[in-house]
N, C-alpha and C positions, 0 to 999 in steps of 0.2 A: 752768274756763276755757271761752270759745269757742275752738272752731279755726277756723287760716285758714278764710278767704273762704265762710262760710255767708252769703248772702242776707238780710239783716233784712227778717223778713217785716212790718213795718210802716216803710211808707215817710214818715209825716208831716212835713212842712218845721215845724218848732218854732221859737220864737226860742233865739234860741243866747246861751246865757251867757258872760258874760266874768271871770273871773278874776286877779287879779296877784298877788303875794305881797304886795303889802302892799295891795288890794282889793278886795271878790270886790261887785262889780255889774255895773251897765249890760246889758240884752238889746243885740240884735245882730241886725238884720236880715239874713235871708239873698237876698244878689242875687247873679247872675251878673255878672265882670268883662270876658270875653272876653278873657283875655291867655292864650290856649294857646300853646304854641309857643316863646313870649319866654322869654328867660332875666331872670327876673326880680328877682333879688337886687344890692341894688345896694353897693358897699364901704363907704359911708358910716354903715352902720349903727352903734348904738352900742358894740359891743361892736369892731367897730374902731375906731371913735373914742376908745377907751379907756374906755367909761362899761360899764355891766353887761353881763354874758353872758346872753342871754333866750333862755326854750325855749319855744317856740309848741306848745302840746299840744292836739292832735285826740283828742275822746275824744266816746262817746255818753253823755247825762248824762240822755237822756229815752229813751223807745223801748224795742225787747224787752231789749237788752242792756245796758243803764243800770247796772244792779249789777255788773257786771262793769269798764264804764268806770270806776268812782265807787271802784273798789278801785284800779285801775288809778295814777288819778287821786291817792288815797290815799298810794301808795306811794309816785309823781314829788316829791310837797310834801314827804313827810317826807326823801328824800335831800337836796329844794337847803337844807331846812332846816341837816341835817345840815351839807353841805360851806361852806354860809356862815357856821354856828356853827364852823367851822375855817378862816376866811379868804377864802371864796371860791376864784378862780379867778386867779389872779397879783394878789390884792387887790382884784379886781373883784367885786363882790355878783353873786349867780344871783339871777333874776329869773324868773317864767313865768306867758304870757298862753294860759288855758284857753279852749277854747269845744266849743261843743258841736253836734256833727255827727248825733245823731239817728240814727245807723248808717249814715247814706244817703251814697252816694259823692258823687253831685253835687252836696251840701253839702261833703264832705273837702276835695273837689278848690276850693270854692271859700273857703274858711275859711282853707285851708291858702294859698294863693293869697297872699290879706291879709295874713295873719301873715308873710309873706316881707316884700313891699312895702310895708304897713304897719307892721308893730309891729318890723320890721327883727329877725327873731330871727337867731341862729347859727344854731340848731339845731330840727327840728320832733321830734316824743313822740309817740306813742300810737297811737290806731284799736285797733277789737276786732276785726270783721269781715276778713276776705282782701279784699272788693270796695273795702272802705273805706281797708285799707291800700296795695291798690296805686292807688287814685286817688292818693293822698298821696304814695306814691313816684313816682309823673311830676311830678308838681309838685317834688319836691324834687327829682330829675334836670332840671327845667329850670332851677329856680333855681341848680342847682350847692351846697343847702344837705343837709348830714345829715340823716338821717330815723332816728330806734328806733322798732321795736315789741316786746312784750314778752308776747304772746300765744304759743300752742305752735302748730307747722304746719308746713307750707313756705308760700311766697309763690309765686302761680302763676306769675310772671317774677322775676328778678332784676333790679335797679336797683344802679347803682355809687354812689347815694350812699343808698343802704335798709340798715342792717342790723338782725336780728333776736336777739333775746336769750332768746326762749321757745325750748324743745325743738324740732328738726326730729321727722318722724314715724318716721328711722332712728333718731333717738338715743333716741325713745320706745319702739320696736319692737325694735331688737336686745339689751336685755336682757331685753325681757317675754317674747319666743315661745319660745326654747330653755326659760327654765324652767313656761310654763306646760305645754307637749307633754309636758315632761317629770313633771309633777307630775299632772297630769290625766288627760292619755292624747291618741292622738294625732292626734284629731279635732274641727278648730277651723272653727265657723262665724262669719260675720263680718255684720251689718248696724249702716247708719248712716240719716240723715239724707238726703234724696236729693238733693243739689248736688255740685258737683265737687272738694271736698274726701275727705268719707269714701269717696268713688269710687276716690282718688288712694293716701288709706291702707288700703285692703283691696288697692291694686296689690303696695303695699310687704309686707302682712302675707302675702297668698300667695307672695312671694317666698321671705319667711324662716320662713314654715310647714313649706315644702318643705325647705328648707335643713336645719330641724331634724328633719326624720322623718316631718311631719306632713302631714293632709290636708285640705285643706278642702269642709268638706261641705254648705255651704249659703249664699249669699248674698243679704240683703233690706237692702231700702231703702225709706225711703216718705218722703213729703212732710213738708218742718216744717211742724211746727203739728197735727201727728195725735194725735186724743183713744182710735182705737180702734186698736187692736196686735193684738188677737187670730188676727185670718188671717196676719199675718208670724209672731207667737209660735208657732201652730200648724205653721206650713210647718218653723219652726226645727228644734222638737221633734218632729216624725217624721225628722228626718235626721241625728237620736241624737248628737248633736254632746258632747263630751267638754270642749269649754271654749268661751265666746262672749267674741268683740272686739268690741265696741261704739263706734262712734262716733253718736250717735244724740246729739246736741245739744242746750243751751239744757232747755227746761221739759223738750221731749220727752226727756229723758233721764230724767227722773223718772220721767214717766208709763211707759214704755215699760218699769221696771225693777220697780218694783211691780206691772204686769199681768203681766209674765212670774214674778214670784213668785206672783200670784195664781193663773197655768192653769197651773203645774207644771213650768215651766222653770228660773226660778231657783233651784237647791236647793240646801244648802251642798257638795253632793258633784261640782257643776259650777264651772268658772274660771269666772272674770268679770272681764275686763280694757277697759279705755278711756274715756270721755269722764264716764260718769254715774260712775264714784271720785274725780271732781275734787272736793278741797274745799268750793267753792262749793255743790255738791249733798248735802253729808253732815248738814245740818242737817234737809234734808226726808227722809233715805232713810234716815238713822239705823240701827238696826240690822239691816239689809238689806244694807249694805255692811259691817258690823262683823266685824273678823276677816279683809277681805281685804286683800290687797295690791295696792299701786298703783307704779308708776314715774310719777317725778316730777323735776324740776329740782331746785325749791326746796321745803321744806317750815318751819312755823314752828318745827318740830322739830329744828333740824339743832342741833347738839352745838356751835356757836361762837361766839364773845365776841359779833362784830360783830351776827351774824346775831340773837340773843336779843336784844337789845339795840335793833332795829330790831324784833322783834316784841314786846316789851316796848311802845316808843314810841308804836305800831301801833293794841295795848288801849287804851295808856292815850287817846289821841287822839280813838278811835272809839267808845269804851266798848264794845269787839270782843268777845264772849265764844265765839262758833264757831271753826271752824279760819281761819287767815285763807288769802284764795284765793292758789293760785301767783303769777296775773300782779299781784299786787301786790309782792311777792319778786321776780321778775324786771323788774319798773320802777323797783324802788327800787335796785338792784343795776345795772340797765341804764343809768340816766340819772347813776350815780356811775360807769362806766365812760366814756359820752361826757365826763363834766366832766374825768377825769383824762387825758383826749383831748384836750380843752382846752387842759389846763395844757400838757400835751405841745408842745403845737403851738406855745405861748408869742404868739397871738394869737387873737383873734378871730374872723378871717378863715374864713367856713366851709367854703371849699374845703380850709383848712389844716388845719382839725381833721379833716372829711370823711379825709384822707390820715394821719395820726394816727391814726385809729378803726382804718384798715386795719393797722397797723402795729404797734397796740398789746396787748401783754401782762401780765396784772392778777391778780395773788392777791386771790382775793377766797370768802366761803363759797359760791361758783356753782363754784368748783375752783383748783384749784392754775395757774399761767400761764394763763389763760383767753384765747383770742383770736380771732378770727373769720380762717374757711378762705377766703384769697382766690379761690378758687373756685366760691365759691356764697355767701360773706360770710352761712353757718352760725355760728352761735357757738360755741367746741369749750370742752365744760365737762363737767361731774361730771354723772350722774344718780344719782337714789337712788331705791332699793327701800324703800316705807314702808308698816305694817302699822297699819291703822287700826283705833283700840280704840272698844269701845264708851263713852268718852268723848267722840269725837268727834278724840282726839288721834290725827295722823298721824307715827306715832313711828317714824324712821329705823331699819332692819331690817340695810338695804347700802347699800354706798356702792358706785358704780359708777365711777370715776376715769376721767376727760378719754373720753367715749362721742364718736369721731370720727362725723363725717359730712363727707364728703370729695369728694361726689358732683358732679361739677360740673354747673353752669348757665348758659345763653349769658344775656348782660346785663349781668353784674357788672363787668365791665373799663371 
């Protein structure tokens, strides 16, 4: 996965695609509206009218982070699949009009914009980026319309109608550091990415370094888009560090992990926890990550009817043969919690489902009552401990039931 709010470091304005469940054409010029400010959704849409429920999904479909939307994306179509091969929504067909924002926020903000006014959705989906998804959340705070995303992070603000269904970086972090201090010893260095994300998770990780016994003895950061590591590898490894957090993003997560196996850092007798154990990367890094473990939300591995069944759908769809990535699991799980927000609501109307989302509690394989902390509108769910084999399978180890994150946020109210 990306985490919140990295930068896409290629900014190009694309034409933007359009999707429907029942037609994927049309490009889509991208222009500015000028309606900041306005609250823009208007009641007549169709889904109060009584005709379909439609989810306007921002995702990037070209750009550095395109594989990751396109999983994303992936996941959205196989759940409204799913829910309208079981009726719909009070007998209303799910409906959803894609386009593609290129990672760049002032395409979100303006994409997202349309899709309110235009295409009259309930409900808005997606974004990878943090910059991308909070443009999208003011937009849906003015409209008054729901917004998911399903990427792992925090949001750098809260929005009362934003919620999130990837892991926060507590719910990521307080099971991994007690047992890696514990298994490794108790000397943890931490480098990422340098934007204001992995800045934000080494705040969290020296928090509960400490907590656990442990020390942290070195931290680096460098630019996305870095082809050479060797002076940060080097800096790492004179400060004898006993296990490395990594948030080190996108390609540079590769590159960053093979140079440090290459100068003598990464050795099987060192932890290795964060960004570059995401699925998405296990195809390049292959036996490099083999054998370690990862904390995860979702994995295609989870031991459940629904869940196999969803990554059964998933192969067969995409003709998938790697692991499939988390934020497709947690879109496809996320946009079946909005619809049954929906139903809940027993209208249309997205201010009503918006209050429904808040209010709602869902067994589902994300955990047992799963439901978002009015406080920071976190989503409170399972993590799991998963041990990735040299097949590439990310095979559930522990289960980690209802991981709170309870931290509050100014915004959400």
């Amino acid at each position: 996965m990306v985490p919140s709010y990295p930068r896409a470091r290629d900014r190009r304005v694309t034409p933007a695609a359009r999707t429907t469940a029942l037609t994927l054409a049309a490009t889509l010029a991208v222009t500015l509206t000028g309606c900041q400010g306005a609250a823009l959704s208007d009641d007549d849409g169709p889904a109060a009218a009584g005709g379909p429920v439609r989810i306007g999904v921002v995702v990037p479909l070209t750009g550095p982070v395109s594989q990751v939307g396109t999983a994303l994306r992936n996941g959205l179509e196989l759940a409204v699949k799913k829910v309208n091969a079981e009726g719909g929504v009070h007998g209303r067909p799910v409906e959803y009009v894609v386009v593609d924002d290129a990672g760049d926020p002032a395409n979100s903000t303006q994409l997202a914009r349309r899709l309110v006014r235009q295409d009259k959705v309930t409900m808005l989906f997606g974004t990878i980026t943090g910059d991308t998804a909070e443009a999208v959340g003011r937009v849906a705070d003015e409209a008054h319309v729901p917004f998911g995303t399903a990427i792992l992070g925090d949001t750098e603000h809260c929005f009362a109608y934003q919620w999130g269904f990837g892991e926060s970086t507590r719910q990521m972090l307080t099971p991994t550091v007690p047992g890696l201090v514990a298994k490794y010893g108790k000397k943890v260095a931490l480098v990422g990415s340098d934007y204001n994300y992995p800045r934000f998770y080494a705040g969290v990780a020296k928090e509960l370094v400490k907590q656990a016994g442990g020390t942290v003895v070195a931290e680096e950061y460098s630019p996305l888009g870095q082809t050479d590591w060797q002076p940060v590898i080097g800096r790492l490894k004179s400060a004898g560090p006993d296990s490395v957090l990594s948030m080190v993003v996108g390609a540079d997560a590769v590159t960053f992990s093979k140079q440090a196996q290459q100068f003598g850092l990464l050795t099987p007798e060192l932890g290795y926890e964060g960004a570059p154990l995401d699925a998405d990367f296990q195809p390049a890094l292959g036996a490099l990550v083999a054998g370690r473990t990862h904390t995860v939300r979702w994995s295609d591995q989870v031991d459940d009817a629904e869940s196999r069944a969803f990554a059964k759908d998933y192969r067969d769809a995409h003709q998938w043969k790697a692991p499939i990535p988390e934020v497709a699991g947690n879109a496809y799980f996320g946009v079946k919690f909005f619809l049954a927000a929906a139903e809940k609501a027993g209208s249309g109307d997205p201010q009503a489902v918006n209050k429904a989302i808040g209010g709602l509690t869902l067994d589902s394989p994300l955990g047992k009552g799963t439901r978002f902390e009015p406080s920071n509108h976190v989503f409170q769910a399972d993590m799991r401990e998963v041990t990735i084999g040299r097949d590439g399978a990310y095979t559930v180890t522990r289960t980690h039931p209802m991981v709170a994150d309870t931290t509050p946020k100014k915004g959400c109210a």
